[in-house]
N, C-alpha and C positions, 0 to 999 in steps of 0.2 A: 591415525588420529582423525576425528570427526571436526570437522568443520563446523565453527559457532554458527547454527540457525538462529534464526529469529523471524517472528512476523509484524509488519508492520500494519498498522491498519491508519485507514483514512477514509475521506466520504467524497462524493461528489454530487453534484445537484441532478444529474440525467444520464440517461442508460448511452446516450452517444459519447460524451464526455469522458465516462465513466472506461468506455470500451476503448476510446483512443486511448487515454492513460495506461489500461494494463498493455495493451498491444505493444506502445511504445517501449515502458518499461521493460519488457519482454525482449522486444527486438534490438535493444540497447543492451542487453544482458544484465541489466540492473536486476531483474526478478527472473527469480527460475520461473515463476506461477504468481496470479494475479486471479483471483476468484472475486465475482463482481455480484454480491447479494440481489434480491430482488426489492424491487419500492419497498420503500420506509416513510415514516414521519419521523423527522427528530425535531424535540424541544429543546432549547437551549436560549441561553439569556447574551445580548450580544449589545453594547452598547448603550444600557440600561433596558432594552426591552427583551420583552419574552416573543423567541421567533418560534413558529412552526413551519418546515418546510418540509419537500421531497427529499430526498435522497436517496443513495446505492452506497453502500458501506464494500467496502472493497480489502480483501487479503493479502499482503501478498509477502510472498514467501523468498528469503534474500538468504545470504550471510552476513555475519556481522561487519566482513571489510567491507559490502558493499553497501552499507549505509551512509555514509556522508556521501557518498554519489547519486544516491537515489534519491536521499532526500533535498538536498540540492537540484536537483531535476523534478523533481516533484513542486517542490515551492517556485520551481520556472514557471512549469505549465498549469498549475491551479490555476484555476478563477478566482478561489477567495482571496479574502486578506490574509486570514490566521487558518490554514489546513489544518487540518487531525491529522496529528502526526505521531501515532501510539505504537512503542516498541513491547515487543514482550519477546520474551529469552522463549525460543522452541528447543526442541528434542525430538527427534525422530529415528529410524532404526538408520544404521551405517551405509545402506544402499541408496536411501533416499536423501541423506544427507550429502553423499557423495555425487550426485545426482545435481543437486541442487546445487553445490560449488563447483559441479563441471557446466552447466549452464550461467553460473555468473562469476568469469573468470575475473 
């Protein structure tokens, strides 16, 4: 049987911040993989105003048990107030899947 993937995406404000997060998550076995985009601007409306900021939008690649762990540790170690915290149902081939549930036990 294939193990529920999913990816979870979020942002963070800089590339150091960005790098201890997946490291961590990683090394906690929260995330098989943690893919960390390059600079961005995101627009987004936050407390009636309209923000422009930096950020690094970030991948990263779980199973479905390990999300209440993840994101629980995730909302530890942000900075913000309100993280992106965006699930989407993956699929991937049985090797990789299997892959990724023996990485997050």
């Amino acid at each position: 049987m294939t193990p529920d993937l999913i990816l979870i995406l979020t942002t963070m404000p800089d590339d150091d911040r960005a790098a201890q997060l997946a490291r961590t998550l990683v090394e906690e076995r929260l995330a098989a993989c943690v893919n960390v985009h390059a600079p961005m601007a995101s627009t987004y409306r936050w407390k009636g105003d309209v923000e422009i900021e930096p950020e690094r939008q970030m991948v990263i690649k779980t199973t479905r048990d390990r999300r209440p762990a993840l994101e629980a540790r995730l909302r530890a170690l942000h900075p913000y107030e309100l993280p992106e915290f965006i699930v989407i149902d993956g699929a991937g081939s049985e090797a990789y899947a299997a892959w990724v549930a023996d990485s997050t036990p």
